[in-house]
py3Dmol code that shows the C-alpha trace and the ligand (Angstrom):
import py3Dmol

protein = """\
ATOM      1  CA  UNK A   1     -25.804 116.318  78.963  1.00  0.00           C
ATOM      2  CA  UNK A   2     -22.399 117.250  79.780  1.00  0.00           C
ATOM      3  CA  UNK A   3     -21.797 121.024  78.970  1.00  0.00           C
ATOM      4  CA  UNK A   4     -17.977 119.778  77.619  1.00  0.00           C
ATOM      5  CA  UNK A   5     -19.794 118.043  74.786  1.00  0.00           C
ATOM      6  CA  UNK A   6     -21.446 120.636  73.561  1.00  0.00           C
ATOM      7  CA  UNK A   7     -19.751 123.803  74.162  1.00  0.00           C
ATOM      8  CA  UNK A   8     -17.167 124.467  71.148  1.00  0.00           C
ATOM      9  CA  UNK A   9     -14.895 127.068  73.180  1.00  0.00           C
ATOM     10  CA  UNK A  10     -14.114 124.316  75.135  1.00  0.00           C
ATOM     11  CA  UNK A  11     -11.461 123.013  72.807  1.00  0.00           C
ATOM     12  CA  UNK A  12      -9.739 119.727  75.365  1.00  0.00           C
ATOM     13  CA  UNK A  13     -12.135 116.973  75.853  1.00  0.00           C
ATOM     14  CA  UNK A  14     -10.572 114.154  77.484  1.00  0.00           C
ATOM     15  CA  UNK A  15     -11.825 111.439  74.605  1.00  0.00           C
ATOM     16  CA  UNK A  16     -11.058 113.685  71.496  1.00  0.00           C
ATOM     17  CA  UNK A  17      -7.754 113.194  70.158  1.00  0.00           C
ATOM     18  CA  UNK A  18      -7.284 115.914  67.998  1.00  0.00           C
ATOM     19  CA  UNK A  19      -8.449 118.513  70.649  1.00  0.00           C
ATOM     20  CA  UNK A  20      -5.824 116.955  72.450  1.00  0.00           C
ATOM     21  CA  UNK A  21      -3.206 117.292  70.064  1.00  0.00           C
ATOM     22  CA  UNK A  22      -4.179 120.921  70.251  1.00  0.00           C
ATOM     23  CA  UNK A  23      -4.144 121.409  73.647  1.00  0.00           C
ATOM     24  CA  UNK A  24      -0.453 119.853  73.976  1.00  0.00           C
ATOM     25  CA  UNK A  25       0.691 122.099  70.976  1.00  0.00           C
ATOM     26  CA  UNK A  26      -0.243 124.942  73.104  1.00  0.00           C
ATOM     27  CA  UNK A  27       1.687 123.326  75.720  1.00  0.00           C
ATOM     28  CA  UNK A  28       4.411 123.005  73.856  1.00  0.00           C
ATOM     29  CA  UNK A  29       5.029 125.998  72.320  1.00  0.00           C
ATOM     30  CA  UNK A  30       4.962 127.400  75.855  1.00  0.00           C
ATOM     31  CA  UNK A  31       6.088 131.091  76.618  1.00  0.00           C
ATOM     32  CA  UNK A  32       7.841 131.667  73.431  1.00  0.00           C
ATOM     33  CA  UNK A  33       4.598 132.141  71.837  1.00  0.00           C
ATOM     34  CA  UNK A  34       4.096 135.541  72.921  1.00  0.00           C
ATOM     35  CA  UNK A  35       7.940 136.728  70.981  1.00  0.00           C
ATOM     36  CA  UNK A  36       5.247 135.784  67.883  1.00  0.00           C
ATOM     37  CA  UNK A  37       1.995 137.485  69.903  1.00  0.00           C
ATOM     38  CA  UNK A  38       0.157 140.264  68.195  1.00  0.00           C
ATOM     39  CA  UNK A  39       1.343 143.098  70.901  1.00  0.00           C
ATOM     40  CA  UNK A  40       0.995 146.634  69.863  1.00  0.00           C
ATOM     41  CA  UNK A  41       4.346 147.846  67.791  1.00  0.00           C
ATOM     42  CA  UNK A  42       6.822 150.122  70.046  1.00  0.00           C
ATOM     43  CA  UNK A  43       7.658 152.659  67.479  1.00  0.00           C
ATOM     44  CA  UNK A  44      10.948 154.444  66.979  1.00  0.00           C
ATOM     45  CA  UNK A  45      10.708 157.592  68.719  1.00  0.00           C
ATOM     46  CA  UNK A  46       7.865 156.337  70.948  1.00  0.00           C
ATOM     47  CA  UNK A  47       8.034 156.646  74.848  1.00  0.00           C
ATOM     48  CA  UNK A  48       6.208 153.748  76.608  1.00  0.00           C
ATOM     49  CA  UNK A  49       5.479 154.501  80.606  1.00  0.00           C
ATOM     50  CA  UNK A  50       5.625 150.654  81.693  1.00  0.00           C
ATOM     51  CA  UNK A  51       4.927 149.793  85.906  1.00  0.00           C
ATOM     52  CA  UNK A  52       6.968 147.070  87.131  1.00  0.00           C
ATOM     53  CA  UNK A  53       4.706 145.893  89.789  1.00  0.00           C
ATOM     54  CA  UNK A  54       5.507 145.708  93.282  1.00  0.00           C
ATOM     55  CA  UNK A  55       8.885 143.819  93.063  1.00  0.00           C
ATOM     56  CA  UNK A  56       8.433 139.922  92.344  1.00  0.00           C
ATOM     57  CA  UNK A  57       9.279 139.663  88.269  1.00  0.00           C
ATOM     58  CA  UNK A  58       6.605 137.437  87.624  1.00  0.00           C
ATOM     59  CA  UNK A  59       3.940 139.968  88.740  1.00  0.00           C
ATOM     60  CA  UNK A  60       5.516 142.135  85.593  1.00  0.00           C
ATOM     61  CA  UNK A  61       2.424 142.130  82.993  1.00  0.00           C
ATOM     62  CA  UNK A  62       2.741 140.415  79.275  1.00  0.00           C
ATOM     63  CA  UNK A  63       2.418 144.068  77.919  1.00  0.00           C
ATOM     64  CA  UNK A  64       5.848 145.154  80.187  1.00  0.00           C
ATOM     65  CA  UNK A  65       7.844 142.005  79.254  1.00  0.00           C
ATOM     66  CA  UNK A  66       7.273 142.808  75.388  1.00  0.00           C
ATOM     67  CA  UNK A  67       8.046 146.307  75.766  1.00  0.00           C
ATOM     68  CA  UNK A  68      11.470 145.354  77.628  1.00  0.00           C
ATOM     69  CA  UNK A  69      12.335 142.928  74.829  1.00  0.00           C
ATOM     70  CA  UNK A  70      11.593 145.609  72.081  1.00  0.00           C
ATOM     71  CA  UNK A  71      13.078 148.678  74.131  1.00  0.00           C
ATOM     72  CA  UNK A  72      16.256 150.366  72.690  1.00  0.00           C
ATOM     73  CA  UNK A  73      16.840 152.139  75.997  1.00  0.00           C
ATOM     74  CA  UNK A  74      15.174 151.656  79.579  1.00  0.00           C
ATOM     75  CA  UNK A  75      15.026 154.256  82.119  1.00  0.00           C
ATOM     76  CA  UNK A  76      14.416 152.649  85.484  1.00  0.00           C
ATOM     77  CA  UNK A  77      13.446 154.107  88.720  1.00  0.00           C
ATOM     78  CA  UNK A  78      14.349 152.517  92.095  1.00  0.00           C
ATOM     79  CA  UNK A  79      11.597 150.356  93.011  1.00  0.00           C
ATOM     80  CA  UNK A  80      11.887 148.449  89.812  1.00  0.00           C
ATOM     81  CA  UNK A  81      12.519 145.049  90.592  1.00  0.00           C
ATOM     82  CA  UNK A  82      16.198 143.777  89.667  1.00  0.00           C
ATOM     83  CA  UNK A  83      15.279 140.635  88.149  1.00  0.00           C
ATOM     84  CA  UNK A  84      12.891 142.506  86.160  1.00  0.00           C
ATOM     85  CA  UNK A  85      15.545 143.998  84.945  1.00  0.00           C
ATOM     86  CA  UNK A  86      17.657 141.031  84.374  1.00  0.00           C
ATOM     87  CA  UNK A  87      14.772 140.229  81.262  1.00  0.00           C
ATOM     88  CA  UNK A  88      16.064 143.222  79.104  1.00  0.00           C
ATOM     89  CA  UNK A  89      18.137 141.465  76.659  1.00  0.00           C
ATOM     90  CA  UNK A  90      21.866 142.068  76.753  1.00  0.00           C
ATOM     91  CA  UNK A  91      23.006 145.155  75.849  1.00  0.00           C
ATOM     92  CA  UNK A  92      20.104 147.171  75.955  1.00  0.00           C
ATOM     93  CA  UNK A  93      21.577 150.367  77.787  1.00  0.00           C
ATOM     94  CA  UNK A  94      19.499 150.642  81.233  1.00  0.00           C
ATOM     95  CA  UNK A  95      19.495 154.600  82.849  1.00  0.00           C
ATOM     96  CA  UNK A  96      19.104 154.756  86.351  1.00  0.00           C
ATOM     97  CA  UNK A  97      16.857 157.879  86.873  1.00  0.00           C
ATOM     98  CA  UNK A  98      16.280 157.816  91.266  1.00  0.00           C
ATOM     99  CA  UNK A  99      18.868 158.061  94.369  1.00  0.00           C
ATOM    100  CA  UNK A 100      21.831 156.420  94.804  1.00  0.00           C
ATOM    101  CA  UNK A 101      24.925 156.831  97.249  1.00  0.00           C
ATOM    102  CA  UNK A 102      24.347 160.017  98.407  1.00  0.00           C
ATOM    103  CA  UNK A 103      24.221 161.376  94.782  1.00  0.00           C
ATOM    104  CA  UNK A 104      22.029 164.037  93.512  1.00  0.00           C
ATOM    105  CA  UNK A 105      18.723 162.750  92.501  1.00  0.00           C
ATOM    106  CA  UNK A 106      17.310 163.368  89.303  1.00  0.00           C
ATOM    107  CA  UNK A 107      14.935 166.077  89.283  1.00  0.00           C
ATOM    108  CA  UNK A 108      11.644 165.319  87.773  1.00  0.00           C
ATOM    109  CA  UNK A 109      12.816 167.645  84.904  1.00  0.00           C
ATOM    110  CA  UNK A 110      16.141 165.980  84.327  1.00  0.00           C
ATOM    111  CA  UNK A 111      14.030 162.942  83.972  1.00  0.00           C
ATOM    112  CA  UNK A 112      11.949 164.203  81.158  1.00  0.00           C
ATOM    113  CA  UNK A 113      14.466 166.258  79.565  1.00  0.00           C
ATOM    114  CA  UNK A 114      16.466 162.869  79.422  1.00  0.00           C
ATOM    115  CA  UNK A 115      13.433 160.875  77.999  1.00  0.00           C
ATOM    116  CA  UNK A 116      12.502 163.730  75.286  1.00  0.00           C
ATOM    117  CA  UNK A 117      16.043 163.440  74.057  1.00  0.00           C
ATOM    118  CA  UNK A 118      16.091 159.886  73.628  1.00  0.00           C
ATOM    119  CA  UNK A 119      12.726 160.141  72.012  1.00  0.00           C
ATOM    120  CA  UNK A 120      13.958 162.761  69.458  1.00  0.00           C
ATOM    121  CA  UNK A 121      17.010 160.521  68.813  1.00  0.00           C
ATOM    122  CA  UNK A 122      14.188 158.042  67.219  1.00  0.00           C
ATOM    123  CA  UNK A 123      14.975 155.600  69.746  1.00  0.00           C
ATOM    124  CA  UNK A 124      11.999 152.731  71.399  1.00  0.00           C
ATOM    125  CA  UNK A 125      12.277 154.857  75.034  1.00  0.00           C
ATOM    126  CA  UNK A 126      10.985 152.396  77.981  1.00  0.00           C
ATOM    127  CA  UNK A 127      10.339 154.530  81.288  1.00  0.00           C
ATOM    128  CA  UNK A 128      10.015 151.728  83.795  1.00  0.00           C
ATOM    129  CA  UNK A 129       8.792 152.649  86.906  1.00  0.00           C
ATOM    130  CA  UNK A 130       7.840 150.509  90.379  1.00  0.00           C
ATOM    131  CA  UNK A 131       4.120 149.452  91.434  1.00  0.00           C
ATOM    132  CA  UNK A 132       1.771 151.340  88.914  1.00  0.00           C
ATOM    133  CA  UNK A 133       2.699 154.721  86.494  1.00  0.00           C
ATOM    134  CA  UNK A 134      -0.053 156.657  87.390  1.00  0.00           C
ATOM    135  CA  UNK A 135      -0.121 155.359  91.423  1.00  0.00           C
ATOM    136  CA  UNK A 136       1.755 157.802  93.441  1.00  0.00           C
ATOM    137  CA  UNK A 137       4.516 157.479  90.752  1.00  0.00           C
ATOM    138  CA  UNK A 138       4.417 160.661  88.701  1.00  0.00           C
ATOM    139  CA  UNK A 139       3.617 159.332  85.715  1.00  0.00           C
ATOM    140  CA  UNK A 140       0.906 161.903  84.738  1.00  0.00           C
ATOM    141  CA  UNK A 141       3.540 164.707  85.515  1.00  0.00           C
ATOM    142  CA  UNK A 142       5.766 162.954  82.727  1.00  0.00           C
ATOM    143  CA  UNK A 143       3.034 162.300  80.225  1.00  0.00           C
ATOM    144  CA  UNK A 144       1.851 165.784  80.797  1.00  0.00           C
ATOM    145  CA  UNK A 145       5.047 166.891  79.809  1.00  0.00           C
ATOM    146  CA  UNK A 146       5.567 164.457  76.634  1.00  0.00           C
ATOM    147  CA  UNK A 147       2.068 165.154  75.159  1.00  0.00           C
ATOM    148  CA  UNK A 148       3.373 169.067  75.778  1.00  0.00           C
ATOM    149  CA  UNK A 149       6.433 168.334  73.598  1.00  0.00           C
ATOM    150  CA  UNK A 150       4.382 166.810  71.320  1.00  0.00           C
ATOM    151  CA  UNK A 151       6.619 162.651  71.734  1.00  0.00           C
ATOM    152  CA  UNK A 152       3.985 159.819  71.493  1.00  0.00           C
ATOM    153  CA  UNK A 153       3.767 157.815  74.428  1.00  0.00           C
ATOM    154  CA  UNK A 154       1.902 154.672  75.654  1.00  0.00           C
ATOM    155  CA  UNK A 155       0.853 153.450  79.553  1.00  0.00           C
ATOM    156  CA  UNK A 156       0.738 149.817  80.162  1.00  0.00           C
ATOM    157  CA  UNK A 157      -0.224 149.302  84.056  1.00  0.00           C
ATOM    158  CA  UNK A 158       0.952 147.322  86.808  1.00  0.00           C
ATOM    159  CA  UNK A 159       0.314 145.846  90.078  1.00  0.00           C
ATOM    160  CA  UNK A 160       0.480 148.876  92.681  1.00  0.00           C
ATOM    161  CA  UNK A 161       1.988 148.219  95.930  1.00  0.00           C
ATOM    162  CA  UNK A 162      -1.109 149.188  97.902  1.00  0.00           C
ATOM    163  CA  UNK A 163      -3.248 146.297  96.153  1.00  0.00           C
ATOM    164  CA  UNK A 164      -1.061 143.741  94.570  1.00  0.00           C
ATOM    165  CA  UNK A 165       1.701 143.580  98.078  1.00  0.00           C
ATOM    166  CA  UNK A 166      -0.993 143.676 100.953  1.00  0.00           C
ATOM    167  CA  UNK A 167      -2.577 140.655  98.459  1.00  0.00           C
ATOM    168  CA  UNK A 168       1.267 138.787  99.426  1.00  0.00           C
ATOM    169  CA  UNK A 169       0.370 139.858 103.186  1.00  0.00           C
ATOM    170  CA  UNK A 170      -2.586 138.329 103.046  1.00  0.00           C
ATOM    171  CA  UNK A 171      -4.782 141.469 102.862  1.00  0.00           C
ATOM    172  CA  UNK A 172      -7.557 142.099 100.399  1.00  0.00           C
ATOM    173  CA  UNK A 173      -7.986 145.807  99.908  1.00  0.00           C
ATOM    174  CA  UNK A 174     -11.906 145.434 100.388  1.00  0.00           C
ATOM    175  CA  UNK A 175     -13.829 142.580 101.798  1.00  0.00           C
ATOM    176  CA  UNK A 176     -17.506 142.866 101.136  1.00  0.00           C
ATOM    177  CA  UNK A 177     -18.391 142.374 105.413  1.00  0.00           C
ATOM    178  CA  UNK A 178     -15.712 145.153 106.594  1.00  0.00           C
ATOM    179  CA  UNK A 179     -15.556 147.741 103.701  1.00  0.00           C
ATOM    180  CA  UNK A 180     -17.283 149.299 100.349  1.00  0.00           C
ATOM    181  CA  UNK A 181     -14.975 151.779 100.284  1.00  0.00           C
ATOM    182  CA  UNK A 182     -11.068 151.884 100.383  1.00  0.00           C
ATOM    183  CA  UNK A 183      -8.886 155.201 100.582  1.00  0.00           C
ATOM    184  CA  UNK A 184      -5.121 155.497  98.903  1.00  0.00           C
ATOM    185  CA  UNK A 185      -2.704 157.949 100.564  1.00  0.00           C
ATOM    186  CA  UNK A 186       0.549 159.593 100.122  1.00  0.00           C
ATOM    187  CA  UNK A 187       2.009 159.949 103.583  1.00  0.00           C
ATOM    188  CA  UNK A 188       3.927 163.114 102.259  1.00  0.00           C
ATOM    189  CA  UNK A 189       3.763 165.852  99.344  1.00  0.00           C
ATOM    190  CA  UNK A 190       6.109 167.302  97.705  1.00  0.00           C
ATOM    191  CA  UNK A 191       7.935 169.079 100.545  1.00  0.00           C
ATOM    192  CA  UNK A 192       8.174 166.263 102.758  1.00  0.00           C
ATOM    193  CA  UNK A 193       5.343 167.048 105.146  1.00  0.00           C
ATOM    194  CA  UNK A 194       2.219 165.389 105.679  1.00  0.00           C
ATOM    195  CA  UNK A 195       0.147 166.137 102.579  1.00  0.00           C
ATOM    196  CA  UNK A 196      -2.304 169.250 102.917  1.00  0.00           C
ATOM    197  CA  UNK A 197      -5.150 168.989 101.198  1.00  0.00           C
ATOM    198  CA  UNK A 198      -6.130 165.425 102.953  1.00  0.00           C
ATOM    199  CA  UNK A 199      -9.467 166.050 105.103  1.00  0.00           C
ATOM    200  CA  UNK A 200      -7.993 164.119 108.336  1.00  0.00           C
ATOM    201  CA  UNK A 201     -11.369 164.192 110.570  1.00  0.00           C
ATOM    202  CA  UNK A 202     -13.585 163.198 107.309  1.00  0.00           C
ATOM    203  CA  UNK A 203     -10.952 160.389 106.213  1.00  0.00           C
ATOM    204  CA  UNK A 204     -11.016 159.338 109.736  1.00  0.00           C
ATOM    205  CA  UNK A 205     -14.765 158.857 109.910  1.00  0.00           C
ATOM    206  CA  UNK A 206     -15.344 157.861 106.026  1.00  0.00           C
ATOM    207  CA  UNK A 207     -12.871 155.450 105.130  1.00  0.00           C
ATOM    208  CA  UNK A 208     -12.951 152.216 106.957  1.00  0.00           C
ATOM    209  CA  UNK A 209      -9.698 151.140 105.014  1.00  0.00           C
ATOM    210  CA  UNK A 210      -6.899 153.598 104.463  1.00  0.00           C
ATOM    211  CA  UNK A 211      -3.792 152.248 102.254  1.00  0.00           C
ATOM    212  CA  UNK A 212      -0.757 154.334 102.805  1.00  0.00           C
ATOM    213  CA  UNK A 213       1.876 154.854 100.314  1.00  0.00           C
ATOM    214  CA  UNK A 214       5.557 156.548 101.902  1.00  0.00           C
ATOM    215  CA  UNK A 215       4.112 156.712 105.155  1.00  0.00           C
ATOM    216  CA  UNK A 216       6.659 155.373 107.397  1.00  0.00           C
ATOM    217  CA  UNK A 217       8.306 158.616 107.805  1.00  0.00           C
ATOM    218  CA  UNK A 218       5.408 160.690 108.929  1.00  0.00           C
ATOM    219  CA  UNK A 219       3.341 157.573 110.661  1.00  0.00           C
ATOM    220  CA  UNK A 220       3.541 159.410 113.897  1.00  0.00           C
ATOM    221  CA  UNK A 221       2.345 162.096 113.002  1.00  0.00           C
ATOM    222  CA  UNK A 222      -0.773 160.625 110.811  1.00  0.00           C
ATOM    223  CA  UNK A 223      -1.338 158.236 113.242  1.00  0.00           C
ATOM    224  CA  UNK A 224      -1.777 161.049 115.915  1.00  0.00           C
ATOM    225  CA  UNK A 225      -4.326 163.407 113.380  1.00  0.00           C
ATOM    226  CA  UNK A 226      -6.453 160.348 112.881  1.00  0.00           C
ATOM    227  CA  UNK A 227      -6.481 159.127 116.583  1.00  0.00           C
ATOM    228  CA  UNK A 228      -7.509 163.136 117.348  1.00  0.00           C
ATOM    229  CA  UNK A 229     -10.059 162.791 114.800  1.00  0.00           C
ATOM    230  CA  UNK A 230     -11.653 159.745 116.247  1.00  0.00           C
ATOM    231  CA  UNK A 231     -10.426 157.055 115.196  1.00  0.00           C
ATOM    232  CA  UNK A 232     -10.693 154.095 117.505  1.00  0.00           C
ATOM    233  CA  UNK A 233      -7.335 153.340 118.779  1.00  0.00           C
ATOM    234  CA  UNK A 234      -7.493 149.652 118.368  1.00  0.00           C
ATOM    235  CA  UNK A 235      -8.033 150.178 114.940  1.00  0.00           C
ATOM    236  CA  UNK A 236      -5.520 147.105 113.354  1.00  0.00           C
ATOM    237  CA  UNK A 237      -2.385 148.468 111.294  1.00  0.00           C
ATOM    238  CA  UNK A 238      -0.065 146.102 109.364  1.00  0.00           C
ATOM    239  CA  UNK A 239       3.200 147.707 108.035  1.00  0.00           C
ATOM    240  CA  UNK A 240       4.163 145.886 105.100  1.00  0.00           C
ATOM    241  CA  UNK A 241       7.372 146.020 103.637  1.00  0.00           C
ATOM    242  CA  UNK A 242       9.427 145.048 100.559  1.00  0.00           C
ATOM    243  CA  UNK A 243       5.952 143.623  99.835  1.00  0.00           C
ATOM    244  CA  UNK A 244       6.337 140.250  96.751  1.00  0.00           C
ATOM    245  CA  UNK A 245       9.410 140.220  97.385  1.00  0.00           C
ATOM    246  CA  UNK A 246      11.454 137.208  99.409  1.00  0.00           C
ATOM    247  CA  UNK A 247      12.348 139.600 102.355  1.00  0.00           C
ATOM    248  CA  UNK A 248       9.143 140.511 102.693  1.00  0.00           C
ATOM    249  CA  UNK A 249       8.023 141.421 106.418  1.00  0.00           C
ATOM    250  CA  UNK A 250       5.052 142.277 107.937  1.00  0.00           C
ATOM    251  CA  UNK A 251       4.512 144.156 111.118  1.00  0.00           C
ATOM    252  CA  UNK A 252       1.060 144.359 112.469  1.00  0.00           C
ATOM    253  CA  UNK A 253       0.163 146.601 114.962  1.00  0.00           C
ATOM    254  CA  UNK A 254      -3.249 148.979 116.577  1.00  0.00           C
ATOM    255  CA  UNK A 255      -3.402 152.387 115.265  1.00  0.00           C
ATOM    256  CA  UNK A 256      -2.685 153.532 119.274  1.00  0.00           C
ATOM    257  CA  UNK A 257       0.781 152.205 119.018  1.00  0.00           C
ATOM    258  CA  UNK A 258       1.552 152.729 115.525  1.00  0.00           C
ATOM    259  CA  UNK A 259       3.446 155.999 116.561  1.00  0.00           C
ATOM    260  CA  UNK A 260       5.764 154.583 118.714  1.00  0.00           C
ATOM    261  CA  UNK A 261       6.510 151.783 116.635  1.00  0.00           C
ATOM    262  CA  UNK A 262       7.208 154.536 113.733  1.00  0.00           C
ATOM    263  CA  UNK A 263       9.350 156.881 116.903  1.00  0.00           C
ATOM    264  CA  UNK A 264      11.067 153.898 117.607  1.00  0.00           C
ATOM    265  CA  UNK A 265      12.628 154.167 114.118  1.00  0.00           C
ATOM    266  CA  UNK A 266      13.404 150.463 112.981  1.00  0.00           C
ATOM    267  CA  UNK A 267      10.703 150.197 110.666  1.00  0.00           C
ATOM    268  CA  UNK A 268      11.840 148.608 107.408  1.00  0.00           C
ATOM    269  CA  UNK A 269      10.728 150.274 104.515  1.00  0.00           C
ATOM    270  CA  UNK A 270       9.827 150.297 101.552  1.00  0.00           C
ATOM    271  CA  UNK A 271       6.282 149.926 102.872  1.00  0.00           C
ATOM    272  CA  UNK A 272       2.414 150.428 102.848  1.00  0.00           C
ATOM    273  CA  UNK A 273       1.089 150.970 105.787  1.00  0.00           C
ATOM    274  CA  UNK A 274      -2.251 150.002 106.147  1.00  0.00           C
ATOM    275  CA  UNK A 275      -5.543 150.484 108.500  1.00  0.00           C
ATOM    276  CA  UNK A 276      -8.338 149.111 108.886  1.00  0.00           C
ATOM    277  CA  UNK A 277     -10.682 145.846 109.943  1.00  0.00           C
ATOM    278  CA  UNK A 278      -8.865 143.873 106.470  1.00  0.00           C
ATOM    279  CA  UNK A 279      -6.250 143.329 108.231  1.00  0.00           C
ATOM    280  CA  UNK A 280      -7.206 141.025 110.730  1.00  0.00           C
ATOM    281  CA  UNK A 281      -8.210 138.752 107.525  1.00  0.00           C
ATOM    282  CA  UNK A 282      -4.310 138.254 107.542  1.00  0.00           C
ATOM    283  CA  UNK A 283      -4.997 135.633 110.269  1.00  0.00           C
ATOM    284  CA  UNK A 284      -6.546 133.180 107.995  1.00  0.00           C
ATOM    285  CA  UNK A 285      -5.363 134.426 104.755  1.00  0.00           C
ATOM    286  CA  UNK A 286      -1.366 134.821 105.676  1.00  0.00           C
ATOM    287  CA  UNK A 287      -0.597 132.744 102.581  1.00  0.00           C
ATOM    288  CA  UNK A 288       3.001 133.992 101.717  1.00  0.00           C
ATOM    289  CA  UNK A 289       5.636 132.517 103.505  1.00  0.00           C
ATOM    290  CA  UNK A 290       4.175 131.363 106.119  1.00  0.00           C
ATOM    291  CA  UNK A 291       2.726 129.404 104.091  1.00  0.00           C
ATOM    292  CA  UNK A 292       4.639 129.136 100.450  1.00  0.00           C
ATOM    293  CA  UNK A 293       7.749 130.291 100.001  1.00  0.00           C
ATOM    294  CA  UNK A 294       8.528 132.888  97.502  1.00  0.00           C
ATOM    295  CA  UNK A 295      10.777 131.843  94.404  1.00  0.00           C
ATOM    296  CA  UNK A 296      12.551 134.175  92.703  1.00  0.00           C
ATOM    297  CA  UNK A 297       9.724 135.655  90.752  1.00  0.00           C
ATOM    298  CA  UNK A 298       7.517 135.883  93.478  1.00  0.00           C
TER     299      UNK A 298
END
"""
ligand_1 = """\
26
SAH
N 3.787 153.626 91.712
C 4.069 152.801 92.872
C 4.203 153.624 94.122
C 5.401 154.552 94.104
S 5.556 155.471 95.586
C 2.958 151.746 93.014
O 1.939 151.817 92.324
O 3.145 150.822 93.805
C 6.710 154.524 96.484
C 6.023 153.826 97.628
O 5.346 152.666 97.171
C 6.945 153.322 98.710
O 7.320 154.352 99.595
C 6.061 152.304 99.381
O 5.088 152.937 100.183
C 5.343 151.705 98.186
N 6.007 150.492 97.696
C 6.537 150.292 96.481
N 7.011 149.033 96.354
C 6.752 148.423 97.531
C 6.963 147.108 98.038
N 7.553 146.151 97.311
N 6.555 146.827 99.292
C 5.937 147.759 100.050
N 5.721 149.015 99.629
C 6.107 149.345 98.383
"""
view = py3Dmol.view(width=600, height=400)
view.addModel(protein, "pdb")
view.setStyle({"model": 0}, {"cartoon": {"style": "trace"}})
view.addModel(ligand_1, "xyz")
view.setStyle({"model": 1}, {"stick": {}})
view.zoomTo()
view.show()
């Protein structure tokens, strides 16, 4: 017997009209279904941490695209996509809270000084930042500080560069035959240096994929700590930059010359840099492209 005939989740059957009918009300109705969707209330006075995603608006979750049609004020950072953007609805007031034109950045204080306020003001606060919040992008500093002050706040996700862009290079992040184990990496701290705490002979020998976040600037000198430590040289590396988005550009390279590509200095950014046997999967997986082109959301 045919599973279809008997399974009543399955609500289209090809020879049951009013399934049907069902199925193209659904159609119908299309995206504006979800203005009516049952998504959690943003609250006056409540401070939602949203991640854009990599870049590409469509990769922006349901949960982000309600809270920037309910926001009374978004606070953007600089990887935020600008089509993302482009879905607030007009006149909702968007703060630009990272480097521009030489200016003064915004300290990480500023920024949550500037969020409290607006919370305290009883306004719906969207912080909107690139890739994932709680990736590499602070956001446990700022909810640290909001649960301090006492402002409710909410996270809602998104795609992080380092799995959701080397997915448009045509890189899985594990790949059961090559690796069990994946490591993510800042390729600075706070000063600017190479990050001290990292364990560069044990992530050498323990981590057969390392995903590098803000690593262009120090590849050289990463490169060179894991080559010391053992790595072998013709280890593959694909730099992959303004991953999702339709400049997207991938450089792929052996862990042996990845320092003189980064010397060299023309390495577009922003970019993970990646290591590891998943990249050679790029040969047969290079879907993006090469293959489809992006449209503009993605
Ligand atoms: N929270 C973000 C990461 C912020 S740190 C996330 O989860 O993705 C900023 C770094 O992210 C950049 O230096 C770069 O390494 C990476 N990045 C962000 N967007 C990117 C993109 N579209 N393509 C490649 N790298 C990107």
């Amino acid at each position: 017997m045919n599973l279809q005939d008997t399974d009543p989740r399955i609500l289209w059957r090809p020879d049951d009209q009013e399934a049907d009918d069902q199925g193209a009300d659904v159609r119908a109705s299309g995206f504006a279904r979800l203005d009516d969707a049952p998504f959690p209330d943003f609250t006056p006075g409540h401070i939602w941490l949203v991640g854009a995603g990599p870049g590409a608006a469509g990769l922006l979750t349901l949960m982000g695209y309600h809270a920037l049609t309910r926001a009374d004020v978004i606070v953007y950072d600089a990887l935020v996509g600008p089509d993302i953007l482009r879905w607030a609805p007009p006149g909702t007031p968007l703060e630009y809270a990272g480097k521009r034109g030489g200016k003064r950045s915004a300290t990480q204080a500023d920024i949550t000084l500037r969020l409290l306020d607006l919370a305290r003001a009883g306004r719906r606060v969207l912080r909107l930042k690139g890739g994932d919040p709680f990736v590499f992008g602070r956001g446990g500093e700022e909810c640290e500080a909001l649960a301090k002050a006492g402002v409710p706040f909410r996270i809602v996700p998104g795609i992080s560069a380092g799995v959701g862009g080397l997915a448009y290079a045509g890189i899985p992040t594990t790949h059961r035959v090559t690796n069990h184990s994946v490591t993510f990496l800042t390729g600075h701290d706070a000063s600017g240096g190479l990050p001290a705490s990292v364990d560069w002979p044990g992530l050498a020998r323990s981590s057969p994929v390392i995903v590098m976040y803000m690593a262009v600037r120090n590849l050289a000198e990463i490169a060179a700590k894991l080559l010391d430590a053992g790595r072998d040289p013709t280890d593959p590396v694909a730099v992959v930059a303004r991953a999702t988005l339709e400049s997207q550009t991938v450089i792929e390279t052996r862990l042996g010359a990845a320092g003189s590509l980064a010397e060299a200095g023309d390495l577009p950014t922003p970019a993970i840099v990646v290591i590891g046997p998943v990249v050679n999967l790029r040969d047969r997986l290079h879907w993006f492209k090469d293959g489809l082109e992006a449209g503009p959301l993605g």
